[in-house]
C-alpha positions as CSV (number, residue, x, y, z in Angstrom):
1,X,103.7,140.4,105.7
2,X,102.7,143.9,105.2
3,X,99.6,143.5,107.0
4,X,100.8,141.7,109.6
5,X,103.7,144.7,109.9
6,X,100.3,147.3,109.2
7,X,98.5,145.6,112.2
8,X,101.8,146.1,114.6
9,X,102.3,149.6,114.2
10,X,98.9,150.7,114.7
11,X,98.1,148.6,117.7
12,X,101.1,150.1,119.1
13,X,99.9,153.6,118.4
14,X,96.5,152.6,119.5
15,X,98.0,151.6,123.4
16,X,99.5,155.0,123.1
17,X,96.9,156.7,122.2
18,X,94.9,155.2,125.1
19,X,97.4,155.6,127.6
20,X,97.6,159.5,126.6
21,X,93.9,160.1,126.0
22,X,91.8,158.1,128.8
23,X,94.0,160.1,131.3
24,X,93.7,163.2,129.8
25,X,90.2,163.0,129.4
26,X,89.7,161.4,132.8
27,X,91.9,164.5,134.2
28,X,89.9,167.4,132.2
29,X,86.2,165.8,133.4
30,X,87.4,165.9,136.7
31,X,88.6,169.4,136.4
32,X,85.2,170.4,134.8
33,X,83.5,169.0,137.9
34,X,85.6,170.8,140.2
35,X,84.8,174.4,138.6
36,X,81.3,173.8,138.8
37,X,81.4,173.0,142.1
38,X,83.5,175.7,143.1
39,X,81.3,178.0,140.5
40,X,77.9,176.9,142.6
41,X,79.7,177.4,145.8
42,X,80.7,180.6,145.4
43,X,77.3,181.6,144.2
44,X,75.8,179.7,147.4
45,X,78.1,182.0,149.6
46,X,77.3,185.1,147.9
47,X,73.1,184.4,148.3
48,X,74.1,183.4,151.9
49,X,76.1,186.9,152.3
50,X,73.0,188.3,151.5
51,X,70.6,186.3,153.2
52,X,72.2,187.1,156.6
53,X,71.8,190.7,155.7
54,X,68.4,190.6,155.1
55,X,66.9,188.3,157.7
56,X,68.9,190.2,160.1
57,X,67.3,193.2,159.3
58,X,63.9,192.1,158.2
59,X,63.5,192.7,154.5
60,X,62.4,188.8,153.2
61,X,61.3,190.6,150.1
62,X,64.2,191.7,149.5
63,X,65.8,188.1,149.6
64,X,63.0,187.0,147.2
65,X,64.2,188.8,144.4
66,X,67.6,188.3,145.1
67,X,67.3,184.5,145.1
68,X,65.0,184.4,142.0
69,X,67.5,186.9,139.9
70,X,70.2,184.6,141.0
71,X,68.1,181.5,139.9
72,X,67.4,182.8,136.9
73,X,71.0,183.9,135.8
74,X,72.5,180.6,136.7
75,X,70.0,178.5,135.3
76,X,69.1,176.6,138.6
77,X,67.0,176.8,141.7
78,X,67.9,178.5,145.0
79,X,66.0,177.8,148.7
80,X,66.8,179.4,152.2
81,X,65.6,177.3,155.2
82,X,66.0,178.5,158.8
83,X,68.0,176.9,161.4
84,X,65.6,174.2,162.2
85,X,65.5,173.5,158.3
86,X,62.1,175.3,157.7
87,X,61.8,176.9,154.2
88,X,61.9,180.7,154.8
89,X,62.1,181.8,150.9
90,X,62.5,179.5,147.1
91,X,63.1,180.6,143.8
92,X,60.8,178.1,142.7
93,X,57.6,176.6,144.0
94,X,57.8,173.3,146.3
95,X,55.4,170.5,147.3
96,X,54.5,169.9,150.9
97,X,56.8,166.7,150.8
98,X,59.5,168.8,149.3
99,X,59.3,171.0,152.0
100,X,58.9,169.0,155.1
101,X,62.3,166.8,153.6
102,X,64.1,169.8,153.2
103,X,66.0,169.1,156.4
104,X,66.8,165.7,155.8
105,X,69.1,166.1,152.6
106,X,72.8,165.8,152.8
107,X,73.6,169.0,152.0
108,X,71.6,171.4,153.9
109,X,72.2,169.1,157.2
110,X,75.9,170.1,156.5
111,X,75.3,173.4,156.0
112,X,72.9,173.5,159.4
113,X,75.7,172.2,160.9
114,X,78.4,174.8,160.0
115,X,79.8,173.1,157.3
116,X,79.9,173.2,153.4
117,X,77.9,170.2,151.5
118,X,77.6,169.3,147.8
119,X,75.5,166.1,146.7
120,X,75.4,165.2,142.8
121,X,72.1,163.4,142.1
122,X,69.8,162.2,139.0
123,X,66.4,164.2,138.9
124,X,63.6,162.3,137.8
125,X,62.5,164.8,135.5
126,X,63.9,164.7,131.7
127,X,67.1,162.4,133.6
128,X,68.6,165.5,134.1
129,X,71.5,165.5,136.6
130,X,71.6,168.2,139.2
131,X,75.1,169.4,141.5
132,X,73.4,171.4,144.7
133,X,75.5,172.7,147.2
134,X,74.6,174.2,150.5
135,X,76.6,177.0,152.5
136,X,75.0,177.8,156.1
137,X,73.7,181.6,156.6
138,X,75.4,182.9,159.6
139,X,75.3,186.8,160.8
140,X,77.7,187.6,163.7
141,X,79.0,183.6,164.3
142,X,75.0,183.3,165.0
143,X,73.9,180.9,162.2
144,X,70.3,181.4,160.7
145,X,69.8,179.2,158.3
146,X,71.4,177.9,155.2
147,X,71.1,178.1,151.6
148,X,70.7,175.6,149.0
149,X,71.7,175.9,145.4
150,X,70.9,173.6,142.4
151,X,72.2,173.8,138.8
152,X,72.0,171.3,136.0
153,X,74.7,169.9,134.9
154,X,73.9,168.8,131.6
155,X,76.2,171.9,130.2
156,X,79.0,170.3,132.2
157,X,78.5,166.7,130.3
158,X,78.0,168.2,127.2
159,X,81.4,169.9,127.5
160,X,82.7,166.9,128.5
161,X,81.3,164.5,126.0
162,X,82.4,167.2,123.2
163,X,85.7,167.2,124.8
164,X,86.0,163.1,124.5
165,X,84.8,163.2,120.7
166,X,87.4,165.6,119.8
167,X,90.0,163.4,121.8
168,X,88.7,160.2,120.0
169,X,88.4,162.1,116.2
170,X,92.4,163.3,117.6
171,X,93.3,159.7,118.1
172,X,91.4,158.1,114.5
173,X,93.5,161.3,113.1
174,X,96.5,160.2,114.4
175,X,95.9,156.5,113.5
176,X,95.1,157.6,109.8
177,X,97.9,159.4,109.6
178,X,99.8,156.3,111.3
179,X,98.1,153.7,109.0
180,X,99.5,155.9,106.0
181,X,103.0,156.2,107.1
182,X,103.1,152.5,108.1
183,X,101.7,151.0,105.3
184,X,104.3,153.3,103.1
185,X,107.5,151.7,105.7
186,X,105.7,148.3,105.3
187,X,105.5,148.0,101.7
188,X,109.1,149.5,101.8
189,X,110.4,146.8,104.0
190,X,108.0,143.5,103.2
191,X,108.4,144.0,98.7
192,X,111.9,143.0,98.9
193,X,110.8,140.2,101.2
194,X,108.3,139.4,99.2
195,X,110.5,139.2,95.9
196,X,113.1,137.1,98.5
197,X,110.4,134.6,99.0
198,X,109.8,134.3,95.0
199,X,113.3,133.7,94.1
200,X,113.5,131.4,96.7
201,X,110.2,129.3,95.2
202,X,111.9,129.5,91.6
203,X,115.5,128.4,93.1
204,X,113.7,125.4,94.9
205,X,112.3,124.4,91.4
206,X,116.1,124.1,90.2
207,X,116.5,127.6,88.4
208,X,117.4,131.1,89.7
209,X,115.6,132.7,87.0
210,X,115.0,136.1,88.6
211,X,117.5,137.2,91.2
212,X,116.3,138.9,94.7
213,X,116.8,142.7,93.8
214,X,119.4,143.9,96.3
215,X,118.9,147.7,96.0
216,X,115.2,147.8,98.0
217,X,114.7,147.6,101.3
218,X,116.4,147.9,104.7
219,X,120.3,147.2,104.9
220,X,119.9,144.4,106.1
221,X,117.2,142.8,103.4
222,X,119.6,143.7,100.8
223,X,122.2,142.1,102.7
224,X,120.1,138.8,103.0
225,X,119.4,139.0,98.9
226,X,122.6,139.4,98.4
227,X,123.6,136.4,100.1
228,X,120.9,134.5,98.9
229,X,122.1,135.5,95.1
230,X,125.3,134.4,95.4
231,X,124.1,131.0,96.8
232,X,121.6,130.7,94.2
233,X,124.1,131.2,92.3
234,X,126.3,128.2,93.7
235,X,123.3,125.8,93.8
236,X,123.1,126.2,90.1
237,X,126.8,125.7,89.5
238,X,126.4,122.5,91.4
239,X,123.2,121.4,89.9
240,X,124.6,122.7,86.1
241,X,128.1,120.5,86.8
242,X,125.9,117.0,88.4
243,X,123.6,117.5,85.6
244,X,126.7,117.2,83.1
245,X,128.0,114.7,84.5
246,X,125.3,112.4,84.6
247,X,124.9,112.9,81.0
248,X,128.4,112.5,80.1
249,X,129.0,109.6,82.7
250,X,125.6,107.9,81.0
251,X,127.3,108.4,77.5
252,X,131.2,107.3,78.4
253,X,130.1,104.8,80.5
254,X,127.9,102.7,78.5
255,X,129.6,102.3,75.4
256,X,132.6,101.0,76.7
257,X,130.3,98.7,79.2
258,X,128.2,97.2,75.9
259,X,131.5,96.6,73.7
260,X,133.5,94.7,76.7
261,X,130.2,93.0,77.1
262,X,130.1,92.1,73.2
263,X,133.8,90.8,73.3
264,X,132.8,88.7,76.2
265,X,129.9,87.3,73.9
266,X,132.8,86.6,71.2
267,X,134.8,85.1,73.3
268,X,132.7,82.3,74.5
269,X,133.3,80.2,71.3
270,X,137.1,80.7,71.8
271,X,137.2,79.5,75.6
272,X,138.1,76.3,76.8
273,X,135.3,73.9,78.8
274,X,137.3,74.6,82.0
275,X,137.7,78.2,81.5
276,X,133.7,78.7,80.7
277,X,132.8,79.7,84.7
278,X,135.3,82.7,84.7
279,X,133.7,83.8,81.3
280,X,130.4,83.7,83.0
281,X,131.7,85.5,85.9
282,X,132.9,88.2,83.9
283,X,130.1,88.7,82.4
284,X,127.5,88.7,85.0
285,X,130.2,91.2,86.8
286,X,129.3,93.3,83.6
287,X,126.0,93.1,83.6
288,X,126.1,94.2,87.3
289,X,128.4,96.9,86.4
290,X,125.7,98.6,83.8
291,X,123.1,97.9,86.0
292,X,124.8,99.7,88.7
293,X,125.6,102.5,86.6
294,X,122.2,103.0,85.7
295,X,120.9,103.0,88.6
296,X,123.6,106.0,89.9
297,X,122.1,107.9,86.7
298,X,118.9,107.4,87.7
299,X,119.4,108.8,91.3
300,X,121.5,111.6,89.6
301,X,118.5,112.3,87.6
302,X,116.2,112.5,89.9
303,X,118.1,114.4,92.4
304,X,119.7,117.1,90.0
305,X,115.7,118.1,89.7
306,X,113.0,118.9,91.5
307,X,110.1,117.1,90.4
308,X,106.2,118.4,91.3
309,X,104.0,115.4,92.2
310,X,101.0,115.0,90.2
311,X,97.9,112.8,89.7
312,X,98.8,109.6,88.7
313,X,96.4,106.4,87.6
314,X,97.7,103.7,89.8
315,X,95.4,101.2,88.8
316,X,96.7,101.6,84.6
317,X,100.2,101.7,85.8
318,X,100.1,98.4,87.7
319,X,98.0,96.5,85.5
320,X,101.3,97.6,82.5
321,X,103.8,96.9,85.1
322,X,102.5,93.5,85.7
323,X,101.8,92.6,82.3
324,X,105.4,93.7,81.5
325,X,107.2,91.2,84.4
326,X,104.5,89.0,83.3
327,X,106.6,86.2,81.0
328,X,109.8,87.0,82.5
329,X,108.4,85.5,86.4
330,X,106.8,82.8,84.2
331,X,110.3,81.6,82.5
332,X,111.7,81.1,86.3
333,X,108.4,79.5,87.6
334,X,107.4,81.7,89.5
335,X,103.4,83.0,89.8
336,X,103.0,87.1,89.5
337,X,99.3,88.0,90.9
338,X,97.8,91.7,91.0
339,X,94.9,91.7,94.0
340,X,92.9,94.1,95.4
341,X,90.0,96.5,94.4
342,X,90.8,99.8,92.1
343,X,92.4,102.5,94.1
344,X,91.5,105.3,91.9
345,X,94.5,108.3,91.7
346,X,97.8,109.5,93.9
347,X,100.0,112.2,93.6
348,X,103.3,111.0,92.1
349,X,106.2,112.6,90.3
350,X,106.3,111.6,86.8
351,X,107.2,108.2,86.2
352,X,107.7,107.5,89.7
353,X,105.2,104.3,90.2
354,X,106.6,102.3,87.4
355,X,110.4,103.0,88.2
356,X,109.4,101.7,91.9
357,X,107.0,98.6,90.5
358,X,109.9,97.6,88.3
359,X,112.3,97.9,91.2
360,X,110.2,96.2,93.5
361,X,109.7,93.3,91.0
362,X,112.9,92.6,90.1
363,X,114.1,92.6,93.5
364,X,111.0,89.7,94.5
365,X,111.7,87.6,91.4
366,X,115.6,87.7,92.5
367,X,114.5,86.2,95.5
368,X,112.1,84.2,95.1
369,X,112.1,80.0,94.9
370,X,110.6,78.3,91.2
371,X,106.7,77.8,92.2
372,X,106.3,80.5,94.5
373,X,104.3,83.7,94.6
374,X,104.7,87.1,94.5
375,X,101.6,89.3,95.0
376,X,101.3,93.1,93.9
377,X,98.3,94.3,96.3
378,X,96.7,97.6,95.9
379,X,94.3,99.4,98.9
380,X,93.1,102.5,100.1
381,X,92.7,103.6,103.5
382,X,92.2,106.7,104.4
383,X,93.7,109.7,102.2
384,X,96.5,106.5,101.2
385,X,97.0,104.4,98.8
386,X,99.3,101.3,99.6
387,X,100.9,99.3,96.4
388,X,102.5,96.6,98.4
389,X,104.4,93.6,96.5
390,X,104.8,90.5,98.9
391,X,107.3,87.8,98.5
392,X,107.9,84.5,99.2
393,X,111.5,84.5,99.3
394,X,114.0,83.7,102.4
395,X,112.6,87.7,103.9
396,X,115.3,90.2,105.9
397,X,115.6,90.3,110.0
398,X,114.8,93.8,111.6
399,X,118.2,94.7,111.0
400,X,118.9,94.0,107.2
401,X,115.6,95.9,106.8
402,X,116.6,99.1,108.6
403,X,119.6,99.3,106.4
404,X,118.2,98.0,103.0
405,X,117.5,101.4,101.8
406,X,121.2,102.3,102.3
407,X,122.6,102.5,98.5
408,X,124.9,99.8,97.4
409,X,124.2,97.8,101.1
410,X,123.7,93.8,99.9
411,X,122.5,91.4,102.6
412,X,125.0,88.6,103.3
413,X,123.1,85.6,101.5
414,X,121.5,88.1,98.8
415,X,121.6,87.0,95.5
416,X,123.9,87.2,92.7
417,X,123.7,90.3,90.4
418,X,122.3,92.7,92.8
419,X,123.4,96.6,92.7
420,X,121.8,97.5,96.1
421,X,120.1,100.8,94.5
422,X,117.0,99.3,93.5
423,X,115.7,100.1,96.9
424,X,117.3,103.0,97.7
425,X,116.0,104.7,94.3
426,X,112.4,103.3,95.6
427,X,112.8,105.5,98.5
428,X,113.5,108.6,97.0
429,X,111.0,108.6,94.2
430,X,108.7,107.5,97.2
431,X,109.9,110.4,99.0
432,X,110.1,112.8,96.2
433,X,106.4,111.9,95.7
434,X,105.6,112.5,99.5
435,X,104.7,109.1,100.4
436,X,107.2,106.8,102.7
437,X,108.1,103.2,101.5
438,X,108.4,100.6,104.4
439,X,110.0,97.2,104.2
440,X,107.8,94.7,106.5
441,X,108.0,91.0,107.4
442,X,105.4,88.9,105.2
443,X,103.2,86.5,106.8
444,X,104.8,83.1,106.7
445,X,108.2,84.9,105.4
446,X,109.3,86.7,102.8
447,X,109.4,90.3,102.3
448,X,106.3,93.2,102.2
449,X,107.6,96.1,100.5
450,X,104.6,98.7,101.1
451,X,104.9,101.9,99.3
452,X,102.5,104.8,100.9
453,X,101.4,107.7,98.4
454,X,98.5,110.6,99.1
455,X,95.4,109.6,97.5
456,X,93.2,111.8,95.0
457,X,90.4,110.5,93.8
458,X,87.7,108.6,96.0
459,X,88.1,104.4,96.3
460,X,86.0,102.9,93.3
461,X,85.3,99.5,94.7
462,X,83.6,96.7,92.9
463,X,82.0,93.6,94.9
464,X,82.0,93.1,98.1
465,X,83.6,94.9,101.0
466,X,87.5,93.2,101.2
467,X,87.2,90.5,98.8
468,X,89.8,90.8,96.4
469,X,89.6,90.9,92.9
470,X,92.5,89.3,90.2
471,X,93.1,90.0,87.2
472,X,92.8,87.2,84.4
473,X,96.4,87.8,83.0
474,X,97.6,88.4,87.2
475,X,99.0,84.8,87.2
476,X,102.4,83.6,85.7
477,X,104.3,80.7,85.7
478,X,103.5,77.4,87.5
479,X,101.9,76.6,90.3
């Protein structure tokens, strides 16, 4: 931020800089111009003055050493011509070209004419630039001749460029003097900022550890900190108060869940034949209670904190995970494969990918018919790593599977026992891990849950291209 507020204020002294100096500079080199014009003129007239004098009374030496003083003093070259533009007299010696031209320039055709000329034009010699002017030579409103006068002007442009370093060493002054100032009100206004954005990192990791300092900066900074303090603040209250009562929900709530759940056990010797399907009832509602209530701890947990996703070994993870469900699918007859090549590493919060294989599991062995399949596939593509588990169960229209992520939603012909926060815990933790977790139709029905995470580690692959490998322990039940 302070370079970017740095850069801001010294491009906008920069445009003002230019739009005072290049007119200024423009102005004074055309004012230089003008004087040496005016200066060569009125040296012109005087030498004409004096020619008229002379040729009228017949002293051409005279006008020699006139014009060659005058050279001499102003650094240039002086030449009279007659009225037919015939050199009478030159300070300095000319070549027959030179001399039979003389009539042809700009200038002295003005001057021949009764007028005033000037001409700028680049010598040859050294790229020297020369300003000659020409005045006519005129003794009682009879005109005689002219004169022509030449100076360098290489004083002129030295003037000038001197003048245009000093305005560009005025304007890096300025912009030093800018940059210092700037950077000082930058710093002033962009630490506060600055420290802003760093509480604002800690308070998204769950803690306000080090509150925005609200006695730096502009008003209206300390304004914002203080405002963003006080919210801080808040947050933590909230998070501090969920946070305590997750933990004392999970503690009140299971040990009166487990001792009505023992007295049911007790009480099954005690009931009558007839009775024995409202015991069961009761206690499967049980069950279903304390699996609902950890489930809302679990999304308590995870959403009192803000969990970092980092590299996790999917291929360990569901090789355990499968091995785990492993008997369980086998006692209801159903076969548990894991298929697909090693996918390497995925960012993940911690203990995200088993809480979502478990999930996933138990929600495809709830569903699924004795001597069916359930397959837990694993592929790269791309930068993403799919883990999808497909079913062979009765599957969800478009509907049921835009809502199944909703927590405590049930489809209609669901399943006994069910919570409905499996899924929607699978989400978050999907979510938390920036991935996205899809529910899709499986070929032939059933359900394809596919869970998407960001892939680290390059695709080992083993065989050939898309041939799918299983594991020896991958199969369960009958078949």
């Amino acid at each position: 931020m302070t370079r970017r507020l740095l850069f801001s204020y010294l491009t906008l002294a920069a445009l003002v800089l230019i739009c005072l100096e290049l007119p200024l500079g423009y102005v004074y080199s055309r004012a230089e111009r003008d004087r040496a014009t005016n200066a060569a003129h009125q040296e012109a007239e005087s030498v004409a003055d004096f020619a008229a004098l002379s040729l009228a009374y017949g002293r051409p030496d005279e006008l020699t050493a006139q014009i060659t003083a005058c050279a001499d003093r102003v650094g240039g070259e002086i030449l009279v011509v007659d009225g037919t533009g015939k050199l009478i007299v030159s300070s300095h010696p000319l070549s027959p070209d030179e001399r039979a031209g003389l009539d042809q320039r700009a200038e002295i055709s003005a001057a021949l004419l009764g007028g005033d000329g000037s001409d700028v034009r680049g010598s040859g010699i050294g790229g020297v630039s020369w300003l000659s002017v020409a005045v006519p030579v005129q003794h009682d409103g009879t005109l005689q001749g002219a004169v022509r006068l030449s100076v360098p002007t290489d004083a002129v442009a030295s003037d000038v460029h001197r003048t245009w370093l000093g305005l560009a060493l005025a304007g890096l002054g300025v912009l030093v003097a800018v940059a210092t100032v700037a950077f000082a009100l930058a710093r002033w206004i962009g630490h506060p900022i600055l420290a802003l954005e760093r509480a604002a990192h800690t308070l998204a990791g769950g803690r306000l550890t080090t509150p925005a300092s609200v006695t730096a900066g502009p008003p209206e900074v300390r304004s914002l900190a203080a405002t963003f303090n006080r919210t801080g603040a808040l947050l933590e209250q909230l998070l501090a108060a969920q946070s305590a009562f997750a933990g004392e929900a999970s503690h009140q709530l299971k040990t009166p869940l487990a001792a009505l759940r023992l007295r049911l056990d007790n009480l099954e010797i005690d009931v009558p034949p007839h009775l024995r399907p409202h015991l069961n009832a009761a206690m499967t509602e049980t069950d279903r209670l304390a699996r609902m209530v950890e489930g809302l701890l679990a999304l308590a947990r995870m959403e009192e904190s803000a969990l970092t996703p980092e590299q996790t070994g999917l291929d360990r993870l569901a090789e355990e995970r499968v091995l785990a469900w492993h008997d369980l699918y086998a006692r209801h007859g159903v076969r548990l494969l894991l298929v697909g090549d090693p996918v390497g590493t995925a960012l993940a919060v911690p203990g995200a990918v088993e809480q979502i294989l478990d999930n996933l599991l138990s929600n495809s062995l709830r569903v699924s018919p004795p001597g069916s399949c359930v397959t837990v596939l694993r592929e790269t593509r791309a930068a993403v790593t799919e883990l999808r588990v497909i079913d062979q169960g009765p599957g969800m229209t478009a509907e049921q599977r835009g809502r199944a992520f909703d927590r405590f939603w049930r489809a209609p012909d669901a399943p006994k026992g069910g919570t409905g926060l499996g899924l929607a815990l699978v989400q978050r933790l999907t979510l938390a891990s920036g991935g996205e977790a899809l529910l899709l139709p499986a070929p032939g029905g059933g359900l394809d849950a596919v869970v998407r995470l960001q892939s680290v580690s390059p695709r080992r692959t083993g065989g050939f291209p898309g041939r799918q490998r299983r594991r020896p322990f991958a199969t369960a039940g009958t078949g």
